[in-house]
C-alpha atoms as one frame of an Amber mdcrd trajectory, in Angstrom:
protein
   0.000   0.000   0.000   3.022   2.604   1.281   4.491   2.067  -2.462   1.207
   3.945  -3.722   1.105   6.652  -1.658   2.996   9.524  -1.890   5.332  11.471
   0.996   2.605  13.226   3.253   3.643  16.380   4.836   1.622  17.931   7.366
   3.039  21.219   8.242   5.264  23.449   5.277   5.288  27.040   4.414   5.327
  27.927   0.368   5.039  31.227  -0.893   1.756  31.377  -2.669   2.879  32.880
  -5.838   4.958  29.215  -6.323   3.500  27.180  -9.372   0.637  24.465  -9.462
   3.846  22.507 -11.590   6.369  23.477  -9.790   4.270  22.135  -6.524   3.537
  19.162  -8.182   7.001  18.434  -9.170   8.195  17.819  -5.054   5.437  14.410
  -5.515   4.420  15.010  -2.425   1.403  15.793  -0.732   1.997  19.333   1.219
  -0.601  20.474   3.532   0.359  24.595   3.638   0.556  26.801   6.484  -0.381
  30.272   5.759   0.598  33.049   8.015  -2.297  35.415   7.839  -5.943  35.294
   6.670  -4.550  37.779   3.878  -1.798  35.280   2.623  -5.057  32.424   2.487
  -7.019  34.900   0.231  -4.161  34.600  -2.044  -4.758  30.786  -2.325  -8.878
  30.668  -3.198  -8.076  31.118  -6.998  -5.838  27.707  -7.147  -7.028  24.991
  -8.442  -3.920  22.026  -6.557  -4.566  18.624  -6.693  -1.941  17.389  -3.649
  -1.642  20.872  -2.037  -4.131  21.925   1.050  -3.883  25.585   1.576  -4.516
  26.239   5.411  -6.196  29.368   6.755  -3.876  30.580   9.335  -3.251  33.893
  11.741   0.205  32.965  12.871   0.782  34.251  16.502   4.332  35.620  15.946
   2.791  38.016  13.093   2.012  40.640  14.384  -0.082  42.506  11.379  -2.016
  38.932  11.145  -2.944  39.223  14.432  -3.658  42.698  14.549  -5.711  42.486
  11.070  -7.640  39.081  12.638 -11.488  39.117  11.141 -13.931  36.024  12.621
 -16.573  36.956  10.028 -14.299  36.889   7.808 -12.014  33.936   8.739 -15.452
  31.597   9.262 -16.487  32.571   4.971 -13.023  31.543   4.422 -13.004  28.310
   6.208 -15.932  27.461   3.794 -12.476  26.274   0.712 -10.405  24.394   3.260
 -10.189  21.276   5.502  -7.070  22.989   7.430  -6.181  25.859   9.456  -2.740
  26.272  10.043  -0.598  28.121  11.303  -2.728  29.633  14.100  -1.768  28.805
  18.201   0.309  31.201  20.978   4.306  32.424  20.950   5.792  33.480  23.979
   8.594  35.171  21.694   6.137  36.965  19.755   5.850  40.896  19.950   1.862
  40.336  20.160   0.764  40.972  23.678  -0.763  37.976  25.592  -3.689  38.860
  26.180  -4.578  39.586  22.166  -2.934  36.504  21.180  -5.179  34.435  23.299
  -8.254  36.179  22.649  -7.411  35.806  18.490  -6.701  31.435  19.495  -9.501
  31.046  21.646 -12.072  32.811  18.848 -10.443  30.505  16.440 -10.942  27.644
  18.634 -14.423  28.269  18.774 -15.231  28.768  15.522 -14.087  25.721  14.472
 -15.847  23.806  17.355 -18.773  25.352  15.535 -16.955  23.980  11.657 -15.259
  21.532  12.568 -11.689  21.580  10.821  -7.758  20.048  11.203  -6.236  22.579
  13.376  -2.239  22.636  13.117  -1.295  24.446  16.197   1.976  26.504  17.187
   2.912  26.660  21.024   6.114  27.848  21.397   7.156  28.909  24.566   3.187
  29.037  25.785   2.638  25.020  25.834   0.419  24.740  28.779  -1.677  27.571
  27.703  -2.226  26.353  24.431  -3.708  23.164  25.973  -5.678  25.260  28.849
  -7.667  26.815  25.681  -8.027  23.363  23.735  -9.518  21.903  27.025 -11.623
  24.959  28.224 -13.105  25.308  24.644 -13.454  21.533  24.236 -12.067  21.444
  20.604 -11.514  18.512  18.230  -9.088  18.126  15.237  -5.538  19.862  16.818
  -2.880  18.994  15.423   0.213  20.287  17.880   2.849  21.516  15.180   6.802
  21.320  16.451   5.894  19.837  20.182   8.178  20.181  22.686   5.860  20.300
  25.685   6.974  19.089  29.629   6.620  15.455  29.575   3.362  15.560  31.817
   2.050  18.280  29.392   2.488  15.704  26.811   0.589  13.105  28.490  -2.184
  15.658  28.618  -2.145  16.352  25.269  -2.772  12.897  24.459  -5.672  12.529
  26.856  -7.335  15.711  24.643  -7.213  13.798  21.574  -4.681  16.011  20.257
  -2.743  14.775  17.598   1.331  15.653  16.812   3.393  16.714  13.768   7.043
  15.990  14.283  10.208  17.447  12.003  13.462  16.660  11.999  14.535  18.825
  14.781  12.495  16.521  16.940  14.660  13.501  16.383  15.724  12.257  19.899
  13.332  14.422  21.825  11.273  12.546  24.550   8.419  13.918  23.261   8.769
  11.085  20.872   8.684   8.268  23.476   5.318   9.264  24.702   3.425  10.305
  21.232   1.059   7.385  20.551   1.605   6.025  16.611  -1.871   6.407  16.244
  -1.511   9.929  16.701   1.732  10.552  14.814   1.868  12.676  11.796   5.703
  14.029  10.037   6.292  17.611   8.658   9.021  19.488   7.428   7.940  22.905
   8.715   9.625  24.574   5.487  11.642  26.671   5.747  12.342  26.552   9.634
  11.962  23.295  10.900  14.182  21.426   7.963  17.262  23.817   8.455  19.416
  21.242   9.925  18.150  18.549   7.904  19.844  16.389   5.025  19.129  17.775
   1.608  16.440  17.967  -0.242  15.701  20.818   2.215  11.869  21.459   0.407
   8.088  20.904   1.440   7.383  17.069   1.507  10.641  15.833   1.858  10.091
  13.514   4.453  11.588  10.180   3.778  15.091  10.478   5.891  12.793  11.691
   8.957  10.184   8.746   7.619  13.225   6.773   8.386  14.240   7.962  11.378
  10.636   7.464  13.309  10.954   4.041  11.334  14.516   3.282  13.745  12.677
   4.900  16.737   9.809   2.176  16.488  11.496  -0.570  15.127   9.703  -0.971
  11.858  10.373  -0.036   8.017   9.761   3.794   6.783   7.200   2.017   4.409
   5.314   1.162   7.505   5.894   4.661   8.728   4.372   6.147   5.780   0.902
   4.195   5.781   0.544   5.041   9.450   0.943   8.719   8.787  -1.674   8.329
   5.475  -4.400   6.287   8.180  -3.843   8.821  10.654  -5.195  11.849   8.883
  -7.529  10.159   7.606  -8.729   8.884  10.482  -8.622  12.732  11.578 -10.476
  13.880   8.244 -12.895  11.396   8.835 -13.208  12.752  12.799 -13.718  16.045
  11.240 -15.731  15.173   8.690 -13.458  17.353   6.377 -12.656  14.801   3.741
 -14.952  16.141   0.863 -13.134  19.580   1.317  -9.674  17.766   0.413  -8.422
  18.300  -3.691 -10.095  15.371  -5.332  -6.597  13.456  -6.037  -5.599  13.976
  -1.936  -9.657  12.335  -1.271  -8.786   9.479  -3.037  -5.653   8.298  -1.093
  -7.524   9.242   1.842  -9.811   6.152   0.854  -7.322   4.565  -0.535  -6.141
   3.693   3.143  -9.144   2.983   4.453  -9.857  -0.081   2.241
Protein backbone atom coordinates (compact mmCIF):
# COMPACT_ATOMS: atom_id res chain seq x y z
CA UNK A 1 0.00 0.00 0.00
CA UNK A 2 3.02 2.60 1.28
CA UNK A 3 4.49 2.07 -2.46
CA UNK A 4 1.21 3.94 -3.72
CA UNK A 5 1.10 6.65 -1.66
CA UNK A 6 3.00 9.52 -1.89
CA UNK A 7 5.33 11.47 1.00
CA UNK A 8 2.60 13.23 3.25
CA UNK A 9 3.64 16.38 4.84
CA UNK A 10 1.62 17.93 7.37
CA UNK A 11 3.04 21.22 8.24
CA UNK A 12 5.26 23.45 5.28
CA UNK A 13 5.29 27.04 4.41
CA UNK A 14 5.33 27.93 0.37
CA UNK A 15 5.04 31.23 -0.89
CA UNK A 16 1.76 31.38 -2.67
CA UNK A 17 2.88 32.88 -5.84
CA UNK A 18 4.96 29.21 -6.32
CA UNK A 19 3.50 27.18 -9.37
CA UNK A 20 0.64 24.47 -9.46
CA UNK A 21 3.85 22.51 -11.59
CA UNK A 22 6.37 23.48 -9.79
CA UNK A 23 4.27 22.14 -6.52
CA UNK A 24 3.54 19.16 -8.18
CA UNK A 25 7.00 18.43 -9.17
CA UNK A 26 8.19 17.82 -5.05
CA UNK A 27 5.44 14.41 -5.52
CA UNK A 28 4.42 15.01 -2.42
CA UNK A 29 1.40 15.79 -0.73
CA UNK A 30 2.00 19.33 1.22
CA UNK A 31 -0.60 20.47 3.53
CA UNK A 32 0.36 24.59 3.64
CA UNK A 33 0.56 26.80 6.48
CA UNK A 34 -0.38 30.27 5.76
CA UNK A 35 0.60 33.05 8.01
CA UNK A 36 -2.30 35.41 7.84
CA UNK A 37 -5.94 35.29 6.67
CA UNK A 38 -4.55 37.78 3.88
CA UNK A 39 -1.80 35.28 2.62
CA UNK A 40 -5.06 32.42 2.49
CA UNK A 41 -7.02 34.90 0.23
CA UNK A 42 -4.16 34.60 -2.04
CA UNK A 43 -4.76 30.79 -2.32
CA UNK A 44 -8.88 30.67 -3.20
CA UNK A 45 -8.08 31.12 -7.00
CA UNK A 46 -5.84 27.71 -7.15
CA UNK A 47 -7.03 24.99 -8.44
CA UNK A 48 -3.92 22.03 -6.56
CA UNK A 49 -4.57 18.62 -6.69
CA UNK A 50 -1.94 17.39 -3.65
CA UNK A 51 -1.64 20.87 -2.04
CA UNK A 52 -4.13 21.93 1.05
CA UNK A 53 -3.88 25.58 1.58
CA UNK A 54 -4.52 26.24 5.41
CA UNK A 55 -6.20 29.37 6.75
CA UNK A 56 -3.88 30.58 9.33
CA UNK A 57 -3.25 33.89 11.74
CA UNK A 58 0.21 32.96 12.87
CA UNK A 59 0.78 34.25 16.50
CA UNK A 60 4.33 35.62 15.95
CA UNK A 61 2.79 38.02 13.09
CA UNK A 62 2.01 40.64 14.38
CA UNK A 63 -0.08 42.51 11.38
CA UNK A 64 -2.02 38.93 11.14
CA UNK A 65 -2.94 39.22 14.43
CA UNK A 66 -3.66 42.70 14.55
CA UNK A 67 -5.71 42.49 11.07
CA UNK A 68 -7.64 39.08 12.64
CA UNK A 69 -11.49 39.12 11.14
CA UNK A 70 -13.93 36.02 12.62
CA UNK A 71 -16.57 36.96 10.03
CA UNK A 72 -14.30 36.89 7.81
CA UNK A 73 -12.01 33.94 8.74
CA UNK A 74 -15.45 31.60 9.26
CA UNK A 75 -16.49 32.57 4.97
CA UNK A 76 -13.02 31.54 4.42
CA UNK A 77 -13.00 28.31 6.21
CA UNK A 78 -15.93 27.46 3.79
CA UNK A 79 -12.48 26.27 0.71
CA UNK A 80 -10.40 24.39 3.26
CA UNK A 81 -10.19 21.28 5.50
CA UNK A 82 -7.07 22.99 7.43
CA UNK A 83 -6.18 25.86 9.46
CA UNK A 84 -2.74 26.27 10.04
CA UNK A 85 -0.60 28.12 11.30
CA UNK A 86 -2.73 29.63 14.10
CA UNK A 87 -1.77 28.81 18.20
CA UNK A 88 0.31 31.20 20.98
CA UNK A 89 4.31 32.42 20.95
CA UNK A 90 5.79 33.48 23.98
CA UNK A 91 8.59 35.17 21.69
CA UNK A 92 6.14 36.96 19.75
CA UNK A 93 5.85 40.90 19.95
CA UNK A 94 1.86 40.34 20.16
CA UNK A 95 0.76 40.97 23.68
CA UNK A 96 -0.76 37.98 25.59
CA UNK A 97 -3.69 38.86 26.18
CA UNK A 98 -4.58 39.59 22.17
CA UNK A 99 -2.93 36.50 21.18
CA UNK A 100 -5.18 34.44 23.30
CA UNK A 101 -8.25 36.18 22.65
CA UNK A 102 -7.41 35.81 18.49
CA UNK A 103 -6.70 31.43 19.49
CA UNK A 104 -9.50 31.05 21.65
CA UNK A 105 -12.07 32.81 18.85
CA UNK A 106 -10.44 30.51 16.44
CA UNK A 107 -10.94 27.64 18.63
CA UNK A 108 -14.42 28.27 18.77
CA UNK A 109 -15.23 28.77 15.52
CA UNK A 110 -14.09 25.72 14.47
CA UNK A 111 -15.85 23.81 17.35
CA UNK A 112 -18.77 25.35 15.54
CA UNK A 113 -16.96 23.98 11.66
CA UNK A 114 -15.26 21.53 12.57
CA UNK A 115 -11.69 21.58 10.82
CA UNK A 116 -7.76 20.05 11.20
CA UNK A 117 -6.24 22.58 13.38
CA UNK A 118 -2.24 22.64 13.12
CA UNK A 119 -1.30 24.45 16.20
CA UNK A 120 1.98 26.50 17.19
CA UNK A 121 2.91 26.66 21.02
CA UNK A 122 6.11 27.85 21.40
CA UNK A 123 7.16 28.91 24.57
CA UNK A 124 3.19 29.04 25.79
CA UNK A 125 2.64 25.02 25.83
CA UNK A 126 0.42 24.74 28.78
CA UNK A 127 -1.68 27.57 27.70
CA UNK A 128 -2.23 26.35 24.43
CA UNK A 129 -3.71 23.16 25.97
CA UNK A 130 -5.68 25.26 28.85
CA UNK A 131 -7.67 26.82 25.68
CA UNK A 132 -8.03 23.36 23.73
CA UNK A 133 -9.52 21.90 27.02
CA UNK A 134 -11.62 24.96 28.22
CA UNK A 135 -13.10 25.31 24.64
CA UNK A 136 -13.45 21.53 24.24
CA UNK A 137 -12.07 21.44 20.60
CA UNK A 138 -11.51 18.51 18.23
CA UNK A 139 -9.09 18.13 15.24
CA UNK A 140 -5.54 19.86 16.82
CA UNK A 141 -2.88 18.99 15.42
CA UNK A 142 0.21 20.29 17.88
CA UNK A 143 2.85 21.52 15.18
CA UNK A 144 6.80 21.32 16.45
CA UNK A 145 5.89 19.84 20.18
CA UNK A 146 8.18 20.18 22.69
CA UNK A 147 5.86 20.30 25.68
CA UNK A 148 6.97 19.09 29.63
CA UNK A 149 6.62 15.46 29.57
CA UNK A 150 3.36 15.56 31.82
CA UNK A 151 2.05 18.28 29.39
CA UNK A 152 2.49 15.70 26.81
CA UNK A 153 0.59 13.11 28.49
CA UNK A 154 -2.18 15.66 28.62
CA UNK A 155 -2.15 16.35 25.27
CA UNK A 156 -2.77 12.90 24.46
CA UNK A 157 -5.67 12.53 26.86
CA UNK A 158 -7.33 15.71 24.64
CA UNK A 159 -7.21 13.80 21.57
CA UNK A 160 -4.68 16.01 20.26
CA UNK A 161 -2.74 14.77 17.60
CA UNK A 162 1.33 15.65 16.81
CA UNK A 163 3.39 16.71 13.77
CA UNK A 164 7.04 15.99 14.28
CA UNK A 165 10.21 17.45 12.00
CA UNK A 166 13.46 16.66 12.00
CA UNK A 167 14.54 18.83 14.78
CA UNK A 168 12.50 16.52 16.94
CA UNK A 169 14.66 13.50 16.38
CA UNK A 170 15.72 12.26 19.90
CA UNK A 171 13.33 14.42 21.83
CA UNK A 172 11.27 12.55 24.55
CA UNK A 173 8.42 13.92 23.26
CA UNK A 174 8.77 11.08 20.87
CA UNK A 175 8.68 8.27 23.48
CA UNK A 176 5.32 9.26 24.70
CA UNK A 177 3.43 10.30 21.23
CA UNK A 178 1.06 7.39 20.55
CA UNK A 179 1.61 6.03 16.61
CA UNK A 180 -1.87 6.41 16.24
CA UNK A 181 -1.51 9.93 16.70
CA UNK A 182 1.73 10.55 14.81
CA UNK A 183 1.87 12.68 11.80
CA UNK A 184 5.70 14.03 10.04
CA UNK A 185 6.29 17.61 8.66
CA UNK A 186 9.02 19.49 7.43
CA UNK A 187 7.94 22.90 8.72
CA UNK A 188 9.63 24.57 5.49
CA UNK A 189 11.64 26.67 5.75
CA UNK A 190 12.34 26.55 9.63
CA UNK A 191 11.96 23.29 10.90
CA UNK A 192 14.18 21.43 7.96
CA UNK A 193 17.26 23.82 8.46
CA UNK A 194 19.42 21.24 9.93
CA UNK A 195 18.15 18.55 7.90
CA UNK A 196 19.84 16.39 5.03
CA UNK A 197 19.13 17.78 1.61
CA UNK A 198 16.44 17.97 -0.24
CA UNK A 199 15.70 20.82 2.21
CA UNK A 200 11.87 21.46 0.41
CA UNK A 201 8.09 20.90 1.44
CA UNK A 202 7.38 17.07 1.51
CA UNK A 203 10.64 15.83 1.86
CA UNK A 204 10.09 13.51 4.45
CA UNK A 205 11.59 10.18 3.78
CA UNK A 206 15.09 10.48 5.89
CA UNK A 207 12.79 11.69 8.96
CA UNK A 208 10.18 8.75 7.62
CA UNK A 209 13.22 6.77 8.39
CA UNK A 210 14.24 7.96 11.38
CA UNK A 211 10.64 7.46 13.31
CA UNK A 212 10.95 4.04 11.33
CA UNK A 213 14.52 3.28 13.75
CA UNK A 214 12.68 4.90 16.74
CA UNK A 215 9.81 2.18 16.49
CA UNK A 216 11.50 -0.57 15.13
CA UNK A 217 9.70 -0.97 11.86
CA UNK A 218 10.37 -0.04 8.02
CA UNK A 219 9.76 3.79 6.78
CA UNK A 220 7.20 2.02 4.41
CA UNK A 221 5.31 1.16 7.51
CA UNK A 222 5.89 4.66 8.73
CA UNK A 223 4.37 6.15 5.78
CA UNK A 224 0.90 4.19 5.78
CA UNK A 225 0.54 5.04 9.45
CA UNK A 226 0.94 8.72 8.79
CA UNK A 227 -1.67 8.33 5.48
CA UNK A 228 -4.40 6.29 8.18
CA UNK A 229 -3.84 8.82 10.65
CA UNK A 230 -5.19 11.85 8.88
CA UNK A 231 -7.53 10.16 7.61
CA UNK A 232 -8.73 8.88 10.48
CA UNK A 233 -8.62 12.73 11.58
CA UNK A 234 -10.48 13.88 8.24
CA UNK A 235 -12.89 11.40 8.84
CA UNK A 236 -13.21 12.75 12.80
CA UNK A 237 -13.72 16.04 11.24
CA UNK A 238 -15.73 15.17 8.69
CA UNK A 239 -13.46 17.35 6.38
CA UNK A 240 -12.66 14.80 3.74
CA UNK A 241 -14.95 16.14 0.86
CA UNK A 242 -13.13 19.58 1.32
CA UNK A 243 -9.67 17.77 0.41
CA UNK A 244 -8.42 18.30 -3.69
CA UNK A 245 -10.09 15.37 -5.33
CA UNK A 246 -6.60 13.46 -6.04
CA UNK A 247 -5.60 13.98 -1.94
CA UNK A 248 -9.66 12.34 -1.27
CA UNK A 249 -8.79 9.48 -3.04
CA UNK A 250 -5.65 8.30 -1.09
CA UNK A 251 -7.52 9.24 1.84
CA UNK A 252 -9.81 6.15 0.85
CA UNK A 253 -7.32 4.56 -0.54
CA UNK A 254 -6.14 3.69 3.14
CA UNK A 255 -9.14 2.98 4.45
CA UNK A 256 -9.86 -0.08 2.24
Amino acid sequence: MSRQLPPLDTHAHVDTSVSKRDMEGLGAVVLVATRSQQEFSRTLGRYDQIVVWGLGCHPGVPDAQAAYDPHAFREQLAATPFVSEVGLDARSKVPVGEQDRVFRSILEICKDDPRILSVHSAGRTRDVLELIEEVQVDGVILHWWLGTEQETHRAVELGCYFSVNHAMLGKPQLQIIPRNRLLLETDHPNGDRRSPQPRRPGSTQVLEEGIARLYSTDAAKIRTLQWQNISHLAGQQQVGHLFPLAVQRMLEHVKA
